[in-house]
N, C-alpha and C positions, 0 to 999 in steps of 0.2 A: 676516284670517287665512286667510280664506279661497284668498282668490287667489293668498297665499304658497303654501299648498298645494298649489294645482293648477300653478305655478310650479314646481315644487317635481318636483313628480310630472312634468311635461314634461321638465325637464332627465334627469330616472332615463332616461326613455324614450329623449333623442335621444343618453343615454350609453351605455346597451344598445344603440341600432340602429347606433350611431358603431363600435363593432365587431365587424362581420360577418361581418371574411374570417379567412381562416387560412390556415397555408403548405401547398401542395398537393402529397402527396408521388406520385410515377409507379408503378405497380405494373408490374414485371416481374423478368425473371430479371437475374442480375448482368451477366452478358455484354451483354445487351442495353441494359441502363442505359450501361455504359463508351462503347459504343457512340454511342446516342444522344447524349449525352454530350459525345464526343467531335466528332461531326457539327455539334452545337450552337453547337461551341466555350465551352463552360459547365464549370464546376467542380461536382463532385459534392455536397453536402450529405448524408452520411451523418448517420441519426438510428440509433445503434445501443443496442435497446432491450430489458428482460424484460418477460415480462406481471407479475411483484409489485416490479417497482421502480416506489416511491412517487416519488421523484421523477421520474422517468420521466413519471408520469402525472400530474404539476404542471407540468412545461413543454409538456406536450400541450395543457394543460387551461388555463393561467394566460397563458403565453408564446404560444405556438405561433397561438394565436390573437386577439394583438394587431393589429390592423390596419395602423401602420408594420413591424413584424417578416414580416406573411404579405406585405407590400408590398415589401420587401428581395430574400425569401426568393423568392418567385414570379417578379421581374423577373430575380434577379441568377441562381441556381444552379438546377440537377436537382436536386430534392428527391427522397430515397429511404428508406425506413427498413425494417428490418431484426431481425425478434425474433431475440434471441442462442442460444435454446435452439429455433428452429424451421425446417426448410426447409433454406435456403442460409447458416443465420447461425452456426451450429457451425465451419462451413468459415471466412466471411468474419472470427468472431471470433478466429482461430487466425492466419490470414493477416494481417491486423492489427493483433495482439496487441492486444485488446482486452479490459480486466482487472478495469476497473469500471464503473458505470451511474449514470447514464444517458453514454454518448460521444459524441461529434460530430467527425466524419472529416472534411476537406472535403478531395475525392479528384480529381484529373486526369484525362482522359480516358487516360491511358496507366495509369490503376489506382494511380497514386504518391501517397501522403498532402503535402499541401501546407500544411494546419494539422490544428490536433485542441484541443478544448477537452472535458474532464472535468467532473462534477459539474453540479446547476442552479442556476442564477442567476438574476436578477432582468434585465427584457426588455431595459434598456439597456445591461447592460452585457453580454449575448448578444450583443447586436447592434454593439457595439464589438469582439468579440472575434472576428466572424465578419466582420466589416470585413476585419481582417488577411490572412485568408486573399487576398484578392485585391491584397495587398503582401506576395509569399511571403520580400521578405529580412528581413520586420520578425517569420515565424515561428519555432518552435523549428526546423523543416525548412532552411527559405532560412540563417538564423544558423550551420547547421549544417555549412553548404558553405564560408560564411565562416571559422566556426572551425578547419574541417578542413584549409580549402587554407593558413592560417599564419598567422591573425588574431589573436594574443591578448593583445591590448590588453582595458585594465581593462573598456573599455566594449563592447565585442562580447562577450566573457566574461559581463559581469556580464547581457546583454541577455539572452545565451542560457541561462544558469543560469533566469534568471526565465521562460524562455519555456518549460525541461523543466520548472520546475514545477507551472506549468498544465497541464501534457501531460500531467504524471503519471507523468512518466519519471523517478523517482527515480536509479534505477541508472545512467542516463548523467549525471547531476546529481555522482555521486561522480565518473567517469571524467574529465568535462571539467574540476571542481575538482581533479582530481588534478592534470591535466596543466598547469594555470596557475597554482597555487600550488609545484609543485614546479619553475617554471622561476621564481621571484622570488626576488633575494637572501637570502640568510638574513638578513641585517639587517634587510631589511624586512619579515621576517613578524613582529615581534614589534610594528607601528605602530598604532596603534588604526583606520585606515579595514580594513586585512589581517585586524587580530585580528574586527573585524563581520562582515567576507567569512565569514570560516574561522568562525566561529559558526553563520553559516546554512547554507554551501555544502560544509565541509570536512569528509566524512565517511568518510576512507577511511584506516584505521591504516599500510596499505602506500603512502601518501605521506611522501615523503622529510620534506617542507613541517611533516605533523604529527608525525613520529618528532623533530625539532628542537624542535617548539614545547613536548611533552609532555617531554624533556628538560631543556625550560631552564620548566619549570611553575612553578618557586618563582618566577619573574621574572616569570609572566605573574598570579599570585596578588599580587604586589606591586601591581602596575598596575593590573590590572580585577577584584582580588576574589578572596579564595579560593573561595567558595561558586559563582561564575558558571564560573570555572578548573574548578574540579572537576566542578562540572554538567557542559559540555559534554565531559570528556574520559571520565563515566562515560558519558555518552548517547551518545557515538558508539562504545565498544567495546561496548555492549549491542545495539546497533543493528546493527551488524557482524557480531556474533555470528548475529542473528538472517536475516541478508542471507546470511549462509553457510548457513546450514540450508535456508534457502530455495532456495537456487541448486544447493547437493546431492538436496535433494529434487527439484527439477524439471529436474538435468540440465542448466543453464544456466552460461553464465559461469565455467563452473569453474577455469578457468587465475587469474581475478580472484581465486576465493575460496581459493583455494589460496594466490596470494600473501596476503592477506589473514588467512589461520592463522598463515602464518610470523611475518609481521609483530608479530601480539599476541604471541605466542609470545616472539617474540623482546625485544617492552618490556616484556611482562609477568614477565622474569627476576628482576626485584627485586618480588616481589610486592605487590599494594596488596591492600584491605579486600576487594576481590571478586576477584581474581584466580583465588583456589581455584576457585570457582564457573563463572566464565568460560570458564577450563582445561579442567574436567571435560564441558563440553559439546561445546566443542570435540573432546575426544576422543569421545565419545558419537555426533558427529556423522558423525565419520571413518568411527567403528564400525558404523555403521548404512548409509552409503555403501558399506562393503564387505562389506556380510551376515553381521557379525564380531557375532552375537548374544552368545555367550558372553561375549566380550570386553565387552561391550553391559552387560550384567546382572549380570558380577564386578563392574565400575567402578560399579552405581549400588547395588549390595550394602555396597560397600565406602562410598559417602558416608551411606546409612544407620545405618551404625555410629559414624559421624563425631558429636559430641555438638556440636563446634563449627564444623560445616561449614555456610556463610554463606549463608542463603535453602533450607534443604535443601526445605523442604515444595514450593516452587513446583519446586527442581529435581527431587525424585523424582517429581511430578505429572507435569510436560510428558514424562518418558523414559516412564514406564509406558503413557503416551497414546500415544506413540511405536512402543512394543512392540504395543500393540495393533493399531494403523494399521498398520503395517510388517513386523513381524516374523512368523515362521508360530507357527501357532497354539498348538504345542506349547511358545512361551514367556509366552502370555498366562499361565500360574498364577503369573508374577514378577509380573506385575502386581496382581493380588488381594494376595501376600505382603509386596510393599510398600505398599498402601493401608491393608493391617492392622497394618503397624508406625508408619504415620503415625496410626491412629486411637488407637494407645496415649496419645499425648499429648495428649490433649483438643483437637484441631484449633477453630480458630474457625469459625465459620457459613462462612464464605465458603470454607474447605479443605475442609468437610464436603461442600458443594455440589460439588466436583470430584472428592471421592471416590465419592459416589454417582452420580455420572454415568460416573466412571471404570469403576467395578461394572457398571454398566449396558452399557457398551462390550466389556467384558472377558467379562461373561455372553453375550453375543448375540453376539460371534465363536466362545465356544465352545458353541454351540449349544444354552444353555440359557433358551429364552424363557421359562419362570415366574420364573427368577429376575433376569431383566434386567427384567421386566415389575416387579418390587417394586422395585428399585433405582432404576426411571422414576419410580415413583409415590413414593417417599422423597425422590428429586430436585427435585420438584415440590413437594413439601410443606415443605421446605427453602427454596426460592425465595421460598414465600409468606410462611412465616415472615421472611426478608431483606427482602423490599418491607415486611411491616408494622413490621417495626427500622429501617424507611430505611435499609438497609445495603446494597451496593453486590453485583453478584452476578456469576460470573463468565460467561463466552460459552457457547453449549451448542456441542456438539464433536456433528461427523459421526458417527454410527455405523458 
């Protein structure tokens, strides 16, 4: 027993010492890494990171310092990383549209992205993924030349949809499924390999491709389901809905999300079970892109009066949230007057928690911190109450 022990204890030791190295990142400015870089003839390895992303600090800590990984990482690329909120990383994460943490850039000496892998993973398949980058037509970039110059066959399509996924490129994921299902016969969108495509890939109302398939839905409810049918067709106008807000808010894309109003707009004429709902955001949306407060806060007056308007509590939540962010100050008191008409009806724990955090938001723009300061601590108390219910609690909002 003994000597199994010390057996035992030898193997710990020569598995601690077996990994020692780690990948060695260059400290300098950006100019001079491209540089370098480029002199090298080496691909960049961007590590672009926050000091409280947790995962962040698992692939530093787990990854980062396996011995085949720092062996890849050190012979093959300039390793560089980069805190998002310090120095040169505000600029580089603006320049790179870089949207979540932990990222990984792998950059060309001319500054061009050549792969990108999001989120962490486990050491092998890091290191499978950063393979690629030194096969640039096997990435979402190289795919992207391909798809662009007239490639759209099932299988360069289907490669590059899967390789924005990884990226993290939602929004081009709708553009390039737009443009490939709305050039297939209409006969053959309704085939069951097209109807799997169009489930994972097909998420944009202003293709031609899904305005036919949501059309002809009772045929596609015969075939695969009404429940799966209806799933995906409620997921992608909510999803839509919410890609519009986004795009109005940050000023992007807008010519897309524009067609993409008309569009629902336009199938949503025979109305279904959310439609109302849908509608009224969309106008909400408009209204607040054009500083049309009034107009803003008649429309969410008027769904409050509404006894059968479908989801009110979450839709008057998200516009009063809206009002506060957005709007000047002199219409936050809409926002308290709708939190008080949602509290008439006995909200559940979990509407409670939004209303008091709403209060909280709505006092502290308008300059009253003792009373945002009770609204915090009611919020809070609220939360604790939902953890010890196991009940499910909603995101805390910016102030």
């Amino acid at each position: 027993m003994k000597k199994l022990l010390t057996g035992l204890a030898c193997i710990a030791v020569l598995s601690a010492s077996a990994q020692n190295r780690e990948i060695a990142f260059k400290d300098a400015d950006w100019k001079t890494q491209l540089a370098t870089a480029k002199k090298e003839n080496k691909l960049i390895f961007f590590d672009a990171y926050t000091s409280w992303c947790g995962p962040c600090k698992m692939m530093a800590k787990d990854v980062f310092t396996k011995d085949n990984v720092a062996d890849l990482f050190n012979n093959t690329f300039h390793n560089v990383k980069y805190d998002m909120e310090k120095g040169e990383g505000p600029a580089l994460k603006d320049k790179y549209g870089v949207s979540a943490f932990p990222t990984y850039l792998f950059i060309n000496g001319d500054g061009e992205i050549v792969h990108k892998i999001v989120g962490s993973m486990p050491a092998a398949e890091f290191m499978e993924e950063a393979g690629k980058a030194l096969k640039p037509e096997s990435t979402a970039f190289g795919l992207a030349k391909k798809f662009n110059s007239g490639d759209h066959s099932e299988a360069t399509t289907v490669a590059y949809l899967e390789a924005l996924e990884k990226a993290y490129e939602s929004d081009k994921v709708g553009v390039v499924a737009k443009v490939y299902f709305d050039a297939l016969p209409k006969s053959a969108l309704m085939d069951g390999n097209n109807w799997n495509l169009a489930l994972k890939y097909l998420s944009n109302p202003s293709s031609e491709a899904f305005a036919y398939m949501y059309a002809n839905k009772g045929e596609l409810e015969k075939r695969y389901g009404v429940d799966k049918t209806n799933m995906y067709f409620e997921r992608t106008f909510n999803s839509s809905v919410y890609a519009v807000k986004r795009s109005y808010e940050k000023k992007t894309n807008l010519k897309e999300a524009k067609e993409i109003i008309a569009a629902i707009r336009k199938l949503q004429a025979k109305p279904t079970a959310n439609a109302e709902n849908m509608l009224a955001q969309l106008d909400l949306i408009e209204y607040a892109a054009a500083n049309k407060w009034d107009k803003f806060c008649a429309k969410v007056g008027g769904v409050i009066d509404k006894d059968d308007f479908p989801r009110k509590s979450g839709f008057v939540v998200m516009a009063a949230n809206d009002v506060v962010t957005a709007a000047p100050v002199k219409y936050s008191h809409e926002a308290i007057k709708w939190a008080n008409e949602l509290e008439k009806n006995n909200p559940d724990l979990f509407t409670s928690i939004q209303l008091a955090d709403l209060r909280k938001r709505t006092f502290k723009k308008q300059g009253k911190t003792a009373e945002a300061e009770v609204m915090a601590a009611k919020a809070q108390d609220l939360r604790k109450e939902a953890m010890q219910k196991k009940q499910m609690t909603p995101p805390m909002m910016k102030d």
